[in-house]
N, C-alpha and C positions, 0 to 999 in steps of 0.2 A: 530032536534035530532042528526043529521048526524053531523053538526057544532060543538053541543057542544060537541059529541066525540071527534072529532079533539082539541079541546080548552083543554080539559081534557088532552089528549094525549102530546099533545106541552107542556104541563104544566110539566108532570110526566118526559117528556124529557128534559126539562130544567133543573128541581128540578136535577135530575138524575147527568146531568153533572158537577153543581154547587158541589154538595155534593163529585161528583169524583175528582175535581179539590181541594175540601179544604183539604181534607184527604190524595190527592196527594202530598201537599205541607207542611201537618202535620205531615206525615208519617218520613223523612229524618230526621225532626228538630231536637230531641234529640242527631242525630249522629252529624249533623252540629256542634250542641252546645258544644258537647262534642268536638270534635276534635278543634273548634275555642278556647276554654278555653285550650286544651292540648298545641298548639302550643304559645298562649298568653303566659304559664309556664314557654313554654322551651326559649322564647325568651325572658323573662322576666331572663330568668336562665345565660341568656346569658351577662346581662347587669351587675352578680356583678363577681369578679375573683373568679376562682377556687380555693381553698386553697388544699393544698397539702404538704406531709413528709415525709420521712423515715420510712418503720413502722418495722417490722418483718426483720430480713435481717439471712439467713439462713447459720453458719459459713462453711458451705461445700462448697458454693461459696466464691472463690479465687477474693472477693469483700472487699473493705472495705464501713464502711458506708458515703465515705468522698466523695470512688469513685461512690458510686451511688445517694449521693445527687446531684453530678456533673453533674451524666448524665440524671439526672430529669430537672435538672434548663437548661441543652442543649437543652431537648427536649420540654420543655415549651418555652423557649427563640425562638422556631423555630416560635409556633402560636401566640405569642406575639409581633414579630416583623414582622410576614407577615397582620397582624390586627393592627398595629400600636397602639396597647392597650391591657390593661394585662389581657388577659384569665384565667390565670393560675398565683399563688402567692403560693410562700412556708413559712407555719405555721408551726411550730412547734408543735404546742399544736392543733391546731384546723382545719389542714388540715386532710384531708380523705387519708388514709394508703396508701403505697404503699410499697408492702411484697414480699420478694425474698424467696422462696419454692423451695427448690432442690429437685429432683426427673428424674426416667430414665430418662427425655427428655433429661436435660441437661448432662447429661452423651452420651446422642446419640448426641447429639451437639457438643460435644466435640470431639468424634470419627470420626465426618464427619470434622470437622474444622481439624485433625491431617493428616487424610486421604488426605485430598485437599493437606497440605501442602506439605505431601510426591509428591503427584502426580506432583506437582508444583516443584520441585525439580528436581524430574525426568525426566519432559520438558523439565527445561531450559537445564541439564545437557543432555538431549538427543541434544537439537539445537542448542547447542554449539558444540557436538562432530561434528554430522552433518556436520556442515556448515566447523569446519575445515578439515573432513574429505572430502569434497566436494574440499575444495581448493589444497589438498594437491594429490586426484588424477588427478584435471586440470593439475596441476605443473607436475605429473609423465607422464601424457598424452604429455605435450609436450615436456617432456628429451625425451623419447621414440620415439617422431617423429625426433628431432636431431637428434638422434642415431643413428634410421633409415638413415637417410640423411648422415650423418657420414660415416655409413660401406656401403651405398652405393658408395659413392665415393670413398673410401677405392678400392672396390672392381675392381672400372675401373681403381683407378691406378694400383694396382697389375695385371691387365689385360695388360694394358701398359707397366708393367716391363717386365712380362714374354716375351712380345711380341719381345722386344728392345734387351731382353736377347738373346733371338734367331737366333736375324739375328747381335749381338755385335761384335767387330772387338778388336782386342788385346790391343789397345788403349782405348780402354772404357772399360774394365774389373775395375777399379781402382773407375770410376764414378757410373757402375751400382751396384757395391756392398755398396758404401756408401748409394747408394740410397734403397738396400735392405736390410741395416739394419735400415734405416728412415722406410721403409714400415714395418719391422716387429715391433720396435719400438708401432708405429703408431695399428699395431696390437694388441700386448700385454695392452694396452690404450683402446683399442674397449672390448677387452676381459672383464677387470676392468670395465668397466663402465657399459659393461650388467650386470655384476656380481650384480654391483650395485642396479643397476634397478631391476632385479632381487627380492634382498632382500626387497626393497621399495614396489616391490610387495607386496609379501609375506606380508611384515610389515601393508600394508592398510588392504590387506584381513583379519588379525586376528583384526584390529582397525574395520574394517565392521561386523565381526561376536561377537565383544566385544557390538556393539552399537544394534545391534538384540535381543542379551544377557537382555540388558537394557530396549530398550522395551517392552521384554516378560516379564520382570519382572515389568515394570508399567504396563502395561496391566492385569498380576496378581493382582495387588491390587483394581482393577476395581470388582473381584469378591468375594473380601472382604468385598465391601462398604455394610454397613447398607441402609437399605430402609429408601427412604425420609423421615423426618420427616413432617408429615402432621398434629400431633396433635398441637394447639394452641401453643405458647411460653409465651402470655401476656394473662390476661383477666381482664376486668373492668366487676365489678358487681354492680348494681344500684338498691337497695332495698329503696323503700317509701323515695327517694329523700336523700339517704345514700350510698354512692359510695367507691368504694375498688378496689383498682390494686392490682393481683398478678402477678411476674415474672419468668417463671418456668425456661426458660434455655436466653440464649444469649451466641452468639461465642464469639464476638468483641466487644469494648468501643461503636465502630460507631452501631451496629445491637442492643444495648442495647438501643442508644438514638432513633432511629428509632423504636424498638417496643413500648416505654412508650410513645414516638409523640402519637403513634397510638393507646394506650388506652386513650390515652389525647381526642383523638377527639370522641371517642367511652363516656368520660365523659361528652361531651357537646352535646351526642346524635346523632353525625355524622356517618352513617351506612359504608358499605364496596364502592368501587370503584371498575370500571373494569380494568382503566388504572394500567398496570404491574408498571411502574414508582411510581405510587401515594402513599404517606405513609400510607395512608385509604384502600390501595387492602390488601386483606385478609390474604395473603400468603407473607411473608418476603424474597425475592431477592435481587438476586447481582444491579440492576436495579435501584435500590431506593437509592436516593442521600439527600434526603428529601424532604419539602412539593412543592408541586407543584400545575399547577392552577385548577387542578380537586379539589385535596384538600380545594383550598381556597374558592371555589365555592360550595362545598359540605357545608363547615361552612355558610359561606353567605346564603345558602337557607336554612338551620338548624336555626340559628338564625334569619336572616331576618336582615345581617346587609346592 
């Protein structure tokens, strides 16, 4: 009796764990399947070009559409040539839109690009004054120590007249007067050229409080600046395998071809990056020169090339 409980029991435990192991391994498959056919799509997506066009171009932007066809075909030519195959192709007819939408951003875009350029302005012109005002009190610094050195010696010869004067014999009256209108001479000389100095002061001190001037006035524009822009500038929208770029603002030719790279790769499904350099990092910087090999490695594992 005792046995066949046992035999019963091994049984019930066996059955038990069979049954947990099929249903463990039933359980995921749907997601598997799903996910192995998602990524088949996207690699599959990967395998014919992009087509791509001009769509909407909004005339408030100081664009034409020649110049943004240009900067489309720059920033597809970036993943084209670092893939050595055409990602990306421009259709006229049958490419998927890419639409220029004016709106605040690029008005805050353009306030910060005017801003910078003030401020940049007022740098170099501040480090230019700067530095010749730096050379030109070296230069005063060392007339000044001539000078010094000058009316010092000045001083011991006129020490030495008086002294010669004193103890002069009626035969040298003839000699030490020649020599006392050399030392006053030599005088009226010392006098002038403090004067000089003088002035050259003066003339740095208001060149130093002219350059002060300047940067309290670039540092004023510091609390001018508009707050970052953090909203998006690009965005790719991908409906039921139907895709659309809009472009809301760009400062520069180069920050335009830089933003559409970056919805370019968002069209082949490539998410963000951490790397500040990478055209795929989410936030557009001075930093970004184009694609790099985070980028290419992000496509590579997106597509599976």
């Amino acid at each position: 009796m005792l046995a066949r409980l046992v035999f019963f029991g091994l049984l019930l435990l066996g059955s038990y764990l069979l049954l947990s192991a099929w249903f463990g391994a039933q359980q995921p498959l749907p997601q598997r399947l799903k996910h192995g056919a998602e990524k088949a799509l996207q690699q599959q997506l990967c395998q014919t070009p992009v087509l791509w066009r001009i769509g909407q171009l909004d005339p408030a932007f100081t664009l034409t559409a020649q110049q943004a066809e240009q900067a489309a075909h720059d920033a597809a030519q970036q993943w084209n040539s670092a893939f050595e195959r055409e990602l990306f192709r421009f259709d006229s007819q049958d490419g998927f839109p890419i639409n220029f939408r004016y709106d605040q951003r690029q008005q805050q875009v353009l306030q910060q690009a005017m801003l910078s350029r003030n401020i940049q302005r007022y740098d170099s012109n501040i480090e230019q004054r700067a530095e010749t005002l730096r050379q030109q009190s070296e230069q005063l610094q060392q007339r000044q120590r001539e000078f010094a050195q000058s009316n010092q010696q000045f001083a011991a010869e006129y020490a030495t007249f008086k002294q010669q004067a004193a103890n002069a014999r009626q035969d040298n009256l003839a000699a030490l007067q020649q020599q006392q209108q050399r030392l006053q001479q030599r005088q009226q000389q010392l006098q002038q050229q403090a004067q000089r100095l003088n002035e050259q002061q003066a003339q740095l001190q208001r060149e130093n409080q002219y350059l002060n001037n300047t940067v309290a006035d670039r540092n004023a524009l510091l609390t001018e600046q508009p707050p970052t822009l953090a909203a998006e500038v690009g965005l790719m929208e991908i409906n039921n395998g139907s895709r659309k770029m809009t472009i809301f603002a760009y400062s520069t030719t180069a920050a335009l071809q830089l933003t559409i790279a970056h919805e370019f790769g968002h069209a082949l499904g490539v998410g963000h990056t951490n790397s500040s350099t990478s055209v795929m990092h989410p936030a557009l910087n001075p930093q970004q020169q184009g694609l790099t090999a985070d980028d290419i490695e992000a496509l590579k594992q997106q597509c599976g090339f």
